[in-house]
ROSE-870331 format. One record per residue: residue number from 1; residue in one letter; x, y, z of N, C-alpha, C in turn. Coordinates in steps of 0.05 Angstrom, whole numbers, plus 5000, padded with zeros to 4 digits. Example, Ala and Ser with C-alpha at 12.3 -4.5 7.8 and 13.67 -1.06 7.14 Angstrom:
<pt 1,A,<5264,4886,5156>,<5246,4910,5156>,<5264,4934,5156>>
<pt 2,S,<5257,4955,5142>,<5273,4979,5143>,<5258,5001,5157>>
***
This chain:
<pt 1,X,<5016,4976,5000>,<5000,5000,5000>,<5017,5025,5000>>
<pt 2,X,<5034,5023,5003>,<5060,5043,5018>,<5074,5056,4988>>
<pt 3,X,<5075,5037,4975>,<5084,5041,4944>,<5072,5052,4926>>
<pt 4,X,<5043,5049,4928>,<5028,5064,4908>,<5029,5096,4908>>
<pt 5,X,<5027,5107,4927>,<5036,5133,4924>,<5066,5137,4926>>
<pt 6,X,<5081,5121,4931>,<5109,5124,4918>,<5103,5126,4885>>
<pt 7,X,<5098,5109,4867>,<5088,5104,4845>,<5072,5123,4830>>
<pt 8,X,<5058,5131,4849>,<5037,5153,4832>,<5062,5172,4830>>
<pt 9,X,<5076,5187,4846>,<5093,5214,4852>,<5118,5208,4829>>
<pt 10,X,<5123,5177,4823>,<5141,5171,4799>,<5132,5175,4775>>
<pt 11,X,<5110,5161,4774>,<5095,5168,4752>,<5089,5201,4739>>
<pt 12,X,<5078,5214,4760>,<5069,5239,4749>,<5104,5251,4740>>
<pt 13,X,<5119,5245,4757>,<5154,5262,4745>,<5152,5247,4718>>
<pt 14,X,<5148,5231,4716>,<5163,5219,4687>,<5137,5234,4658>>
<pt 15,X,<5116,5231,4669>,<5094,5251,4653>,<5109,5275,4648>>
<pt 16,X,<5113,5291,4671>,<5118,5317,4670>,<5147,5317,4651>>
<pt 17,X,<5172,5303,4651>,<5194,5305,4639>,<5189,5299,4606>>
<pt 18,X,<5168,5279,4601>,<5149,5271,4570>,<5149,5296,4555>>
<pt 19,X,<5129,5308,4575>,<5117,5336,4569>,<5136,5355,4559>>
<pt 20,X,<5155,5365,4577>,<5169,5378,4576>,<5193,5366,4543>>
<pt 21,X,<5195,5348,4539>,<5206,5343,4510>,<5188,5347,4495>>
<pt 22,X,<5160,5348,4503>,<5145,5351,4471>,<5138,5391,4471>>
<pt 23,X,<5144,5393,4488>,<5135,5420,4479>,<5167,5433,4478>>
<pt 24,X,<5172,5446,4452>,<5193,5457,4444>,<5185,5492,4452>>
<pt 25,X,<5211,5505,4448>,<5211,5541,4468>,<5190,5546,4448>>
<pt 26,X,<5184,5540,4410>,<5174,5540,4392>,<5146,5537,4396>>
<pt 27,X,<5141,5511,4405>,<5114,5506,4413>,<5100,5514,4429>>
<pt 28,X,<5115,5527,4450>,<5109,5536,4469>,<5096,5566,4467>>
<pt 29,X,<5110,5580,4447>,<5106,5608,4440>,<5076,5613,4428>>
<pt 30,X,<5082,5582,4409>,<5049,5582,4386>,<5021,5578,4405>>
<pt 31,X,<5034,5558,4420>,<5009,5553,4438>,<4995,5576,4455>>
<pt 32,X,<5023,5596,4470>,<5009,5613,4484>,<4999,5639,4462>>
<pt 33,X,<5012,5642,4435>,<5000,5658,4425>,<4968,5661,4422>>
<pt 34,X,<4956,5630,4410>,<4933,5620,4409>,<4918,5627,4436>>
<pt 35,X,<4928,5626,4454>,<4912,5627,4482>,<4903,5663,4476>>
<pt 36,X,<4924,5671,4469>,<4920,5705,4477>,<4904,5713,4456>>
<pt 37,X,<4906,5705,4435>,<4878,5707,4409>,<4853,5707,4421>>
<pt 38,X,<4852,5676,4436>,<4826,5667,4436>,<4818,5683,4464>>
<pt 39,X,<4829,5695,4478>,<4821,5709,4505>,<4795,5728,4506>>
<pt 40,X,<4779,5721,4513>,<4764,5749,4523>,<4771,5770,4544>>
<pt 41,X,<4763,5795,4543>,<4770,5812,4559>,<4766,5803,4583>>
<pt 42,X,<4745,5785,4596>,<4741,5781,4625>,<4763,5759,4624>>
<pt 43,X,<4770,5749,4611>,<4794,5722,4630>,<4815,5733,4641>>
<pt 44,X,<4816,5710,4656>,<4841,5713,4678>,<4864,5710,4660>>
<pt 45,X,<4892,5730,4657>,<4908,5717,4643>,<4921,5689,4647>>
<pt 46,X,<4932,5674,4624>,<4946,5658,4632>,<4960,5648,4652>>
<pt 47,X,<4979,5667,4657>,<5004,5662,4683>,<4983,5656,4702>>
<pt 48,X,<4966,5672,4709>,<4961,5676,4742>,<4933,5650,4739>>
<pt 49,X,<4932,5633,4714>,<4911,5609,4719>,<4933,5586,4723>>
<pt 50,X,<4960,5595,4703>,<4980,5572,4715>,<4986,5569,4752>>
<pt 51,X,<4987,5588,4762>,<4989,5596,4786>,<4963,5578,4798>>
<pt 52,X,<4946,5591,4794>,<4924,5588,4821>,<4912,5558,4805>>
<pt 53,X,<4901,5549,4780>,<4897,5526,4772>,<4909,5512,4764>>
<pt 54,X,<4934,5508,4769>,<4958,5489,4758>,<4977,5484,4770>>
<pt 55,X,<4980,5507,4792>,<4987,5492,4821>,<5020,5499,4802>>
<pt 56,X,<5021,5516,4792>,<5053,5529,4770>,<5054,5508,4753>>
<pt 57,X,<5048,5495,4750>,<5050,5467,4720>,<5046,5485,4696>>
<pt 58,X,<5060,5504,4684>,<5057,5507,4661>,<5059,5488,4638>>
<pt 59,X,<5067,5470,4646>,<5069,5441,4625>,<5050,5437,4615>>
<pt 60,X,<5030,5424,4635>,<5010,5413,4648>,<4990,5431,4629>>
<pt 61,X,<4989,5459,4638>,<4974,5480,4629>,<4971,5482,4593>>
<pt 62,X,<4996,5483,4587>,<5001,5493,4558>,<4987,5465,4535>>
<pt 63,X,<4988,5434,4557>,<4977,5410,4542>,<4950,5413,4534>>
<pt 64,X,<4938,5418,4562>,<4909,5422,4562>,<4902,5440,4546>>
<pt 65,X,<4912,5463,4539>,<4905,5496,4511>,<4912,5486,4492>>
<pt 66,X,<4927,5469,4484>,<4935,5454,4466>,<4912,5436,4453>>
<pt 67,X,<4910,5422,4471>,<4886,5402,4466>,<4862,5419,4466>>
<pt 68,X,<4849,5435,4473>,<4834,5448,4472>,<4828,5465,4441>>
<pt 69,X,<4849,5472,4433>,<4850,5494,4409>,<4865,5482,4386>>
<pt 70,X,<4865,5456,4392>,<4876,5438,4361>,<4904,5446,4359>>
<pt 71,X,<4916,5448,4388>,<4947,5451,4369>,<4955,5431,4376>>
<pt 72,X,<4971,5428,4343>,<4985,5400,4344>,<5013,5401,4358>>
<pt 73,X,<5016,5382,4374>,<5043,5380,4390>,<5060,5367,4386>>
<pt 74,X,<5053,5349,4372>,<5079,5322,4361>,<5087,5334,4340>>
<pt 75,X,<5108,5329,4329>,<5123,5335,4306>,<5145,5318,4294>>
***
């Protein structure tokens, strides 16, 4: 029982390091561009949703806008 959240805390690092090779400084730029297009005046900007809903995972953050707005991330 003791292991599984050892396991889970391994798991999510090795997600998070995945992530971080698929999103290039490149991809990274396109993706948040798209975010700032698609913004309405009332949203919260980006940063401060990485902050308060992402717990600072911009990784995490930029997959989900990604997936959301059809950008392609593999290459």
């Amino acid at each position: 029982m003791g292991n599984s959240r050892r396991e889970e805390v391994h798991d999510k690092q090795d997600r998070r390091k995945i992530m971080k090779k698929l999103l290039s400084e490149e991809k990274r730029k396109e993706i948040f561009a798209v975010i700032y297009e698609k913004m309405f005046n009332d949203d919260k900007d980006p940063i401060q949703v990485i902050e308060d809903s992402y717990h600072g995972d911009e990784d995490r953050y930029l997959l989900v806008m990604a997936r959301r707005y059809n950008v392609q991330i593999d290459e």
